[in-house]
N, C-alpha and C positions, 0 to 999 in steps of 0.2 A: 397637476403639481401635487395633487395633494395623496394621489399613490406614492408619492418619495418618500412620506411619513412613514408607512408600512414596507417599502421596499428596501431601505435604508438600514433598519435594524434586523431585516432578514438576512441579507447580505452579511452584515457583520457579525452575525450572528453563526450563518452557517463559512462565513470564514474562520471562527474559531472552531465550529466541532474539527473542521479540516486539519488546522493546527493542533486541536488534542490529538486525532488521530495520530498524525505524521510525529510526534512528540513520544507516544505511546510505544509506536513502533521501533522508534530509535532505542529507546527505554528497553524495548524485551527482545533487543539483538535480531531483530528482522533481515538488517545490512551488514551482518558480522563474514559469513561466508558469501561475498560476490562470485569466488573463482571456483567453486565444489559445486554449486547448481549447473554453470556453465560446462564443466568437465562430465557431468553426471550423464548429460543429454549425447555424450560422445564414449562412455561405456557400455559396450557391449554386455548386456546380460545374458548366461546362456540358461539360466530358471525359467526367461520370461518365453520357449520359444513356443511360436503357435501352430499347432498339428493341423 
């Protein structure tokens, strides 16, 4: 019982860096384009071709 001490504040601890992170990201447009990565993977580039 007495790990709960230290396991307790770890926990909520690294549940906030989690929430800074996911906060962070929202913050500097990470999720602004969902539909242009998706599309990107389905454009043919003909720069990229390999000899």
């Amino acid at each position: 019982m007495n790990v709960l001490i230290y396991l307790i504040p770890v926990a909520l601890f690294l549940g906030g860096v989690g929430l800074a992170a996911f906060l962070w990201s929202l913050k500097s447009g990470q999720y602004e384009d969902l539909e242009g990565a998706a599309n990107r993977i389905l454009i043919d580039d003909e720069n990229d071709e390999v000899s």
